[in-house]
Phi, psi and omega in degrees: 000030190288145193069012209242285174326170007238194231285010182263320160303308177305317192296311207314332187269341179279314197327304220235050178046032148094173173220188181276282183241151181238117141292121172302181162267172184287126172264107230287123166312342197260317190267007199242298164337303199260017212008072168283180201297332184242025166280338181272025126262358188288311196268004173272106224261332178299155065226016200210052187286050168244349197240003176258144194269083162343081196279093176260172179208136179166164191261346173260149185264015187258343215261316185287326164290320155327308171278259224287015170271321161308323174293284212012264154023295206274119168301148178207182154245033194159186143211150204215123179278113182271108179240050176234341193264154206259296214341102199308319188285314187270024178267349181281359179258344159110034169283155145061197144005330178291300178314033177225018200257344187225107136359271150039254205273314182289016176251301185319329188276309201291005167296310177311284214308316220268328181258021140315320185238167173229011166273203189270136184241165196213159135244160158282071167247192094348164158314294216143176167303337176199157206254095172247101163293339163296331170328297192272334174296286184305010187250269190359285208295354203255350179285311193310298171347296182296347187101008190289182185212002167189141172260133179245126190224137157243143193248070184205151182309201206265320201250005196290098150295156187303035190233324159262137181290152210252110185301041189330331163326310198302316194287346176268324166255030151300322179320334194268346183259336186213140181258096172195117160355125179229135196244148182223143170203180207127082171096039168247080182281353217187151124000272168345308207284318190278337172319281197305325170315325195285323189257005161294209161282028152230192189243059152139173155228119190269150176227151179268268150321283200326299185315302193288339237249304208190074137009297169306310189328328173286322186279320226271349199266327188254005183292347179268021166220014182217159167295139166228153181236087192210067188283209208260344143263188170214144184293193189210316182298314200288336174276326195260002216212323165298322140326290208314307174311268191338309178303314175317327196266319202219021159242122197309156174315313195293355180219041159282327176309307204297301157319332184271320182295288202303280236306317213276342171315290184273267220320334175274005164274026160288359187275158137289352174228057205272312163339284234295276163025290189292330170288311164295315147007286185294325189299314230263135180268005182215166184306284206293005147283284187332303187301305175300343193278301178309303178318293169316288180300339195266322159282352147254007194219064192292322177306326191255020184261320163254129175257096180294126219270100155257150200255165202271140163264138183253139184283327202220158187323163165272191175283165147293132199253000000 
């Protein structure tokens, strides 16, 4: 979720009342160190810092307990170790995914990293490196062993693209192995998806895509027991020209494009003619073009401007999302 996770999303998603916890995006250990220029947005925790989760990532292990000895401080619900992400430049720092290639060496940083901190530490990995469930049960357990206190698994290998389904079994028999909360993600399109996943075999879920894709996706699975601001359509145009405001307000300049480009990446697939959408989009060099762009398509396209929200029904409470 990297250009994705931060705080212009997070208001966006409070609009429409919010979620249990929002994860940052990955905050690179070494530049939270070094105070480059953009770590205080990265670490801007609002509009809700109590319920958000710091996400580092880095290869060295003096450097992340050191950063998570600086959150420490900052209200949060957490710091969270990312040993999940595949991306070749952060696998190539020995970053992300790599940590899972040695027991080892990730139980000695989380031993560090764990007497760094005195909130709840979590980590973000994969099966592993290769799709061995023993593999990954003994990888667990030597986290849990170390202190970790809570796993979140996606579940496909290191090397695995979204092109392979993502093995929710797995999460269930980490769930069955360690007594530590275990969060599953992956392969979550719909309302429907997040139900059913949620009354499985773990203790919560995580989403992604979906959330920029549909803001809304926490009130619409949890509106019959908790407040929400979710009526039975949504503007689509009002949401989307409301981003725009938000990034402006609460992104350095230098990464408004970039940032505006992923989001508009998933949210214009509610269009039907969201490819076409998203292509002109990307053309455009600045926010306020983008925003006359918006404008301009919702006014030749009046029909794709409300989407209707239907809300899920349940035999039994719903879960926690």
């Amino acid at each position: 979720m990297a250009e994705i996770s931060h705080r212009a999303l997070r208001e966006l998603i409070v609009s429409f009342g919010g979620c249990d916890e929002y994860y940052t995006e990955m905050i690179s250990a070494g530049a939270l160190l070094g105070g480059g220029p953009y770590e205080s947005y990265y670490i801007d925790g609002g509009p809700c810092p109590g319920r958000v989760v710091y996400q580092l990532a880095g290869a060295d292990e003096g450097q992340l307990a050191a950063a998570a000895a600086k959150l420490d401080w900052v209200e949060k619900a957490g710091i969270d170790i990312n040993m999940g992400c595949s991306a070749p430049a952060i696998v190539r720092t020995g970053a992300g995914v790599r940590w899972m290639d040695s027991p080892d060496k990730a139980g000695q940083m989380i031993r560090r990293v764990r007497r760094a901190v005195t909130g709840r530490l979590s980590v973000k990995l994969r099966i592993g490196p290769r799709d061995d469930p023993e593999y990954l049960l003994r990888f667990c357990r030597r986290l849990e062993s170390e202190g970790v206190e809570q796993i979140t698994l996606h579940p496909r290998t290191a090397k695995e693209k979204f092109k392979r389904r993502a093995r929710w079994e797995y999460v269930g028999l980490l769930r069955g192995a360690l007594g530590i909360p275990v969060v599953g993600n992956g392969d979550i399109n719909s309302a429907e998806d997040l139900v059913r996943r949620a009354a499985g075999d773990c203790d919560g879920v995580m989403i992604g895509r979906l959330a920029v894709r549909a803001p809304w996706i926490f009130a619409q699975v949890r509106g019959p027991v908790l407040p929400a601001v979710l009526p039975e359509t949504v503007n689509l145009e009002e949401i989307a020209l409301r981003f725009l405001e938000l990034l402006a307000q609460y992104q350095p300049r230098d990464f408004l494009l970039s940032r505006a480009r992923r989001f508009f990446t998933y949210f214009c697939d509610n269009l039907l003619w969201g490819t076409y959408l998203k292509t002109l989009l990307a053309r455009e060099p600045e926010l306020s073009a983008m925003a006359r762009l918006l404008s301009v398509f919702f006014r030749e396209h009046p029909e794709q401007r409300d989407l209707p929200i239907p809300q899920v029904r349940y035999g039994n409470p719903p879960p926690p999302a």
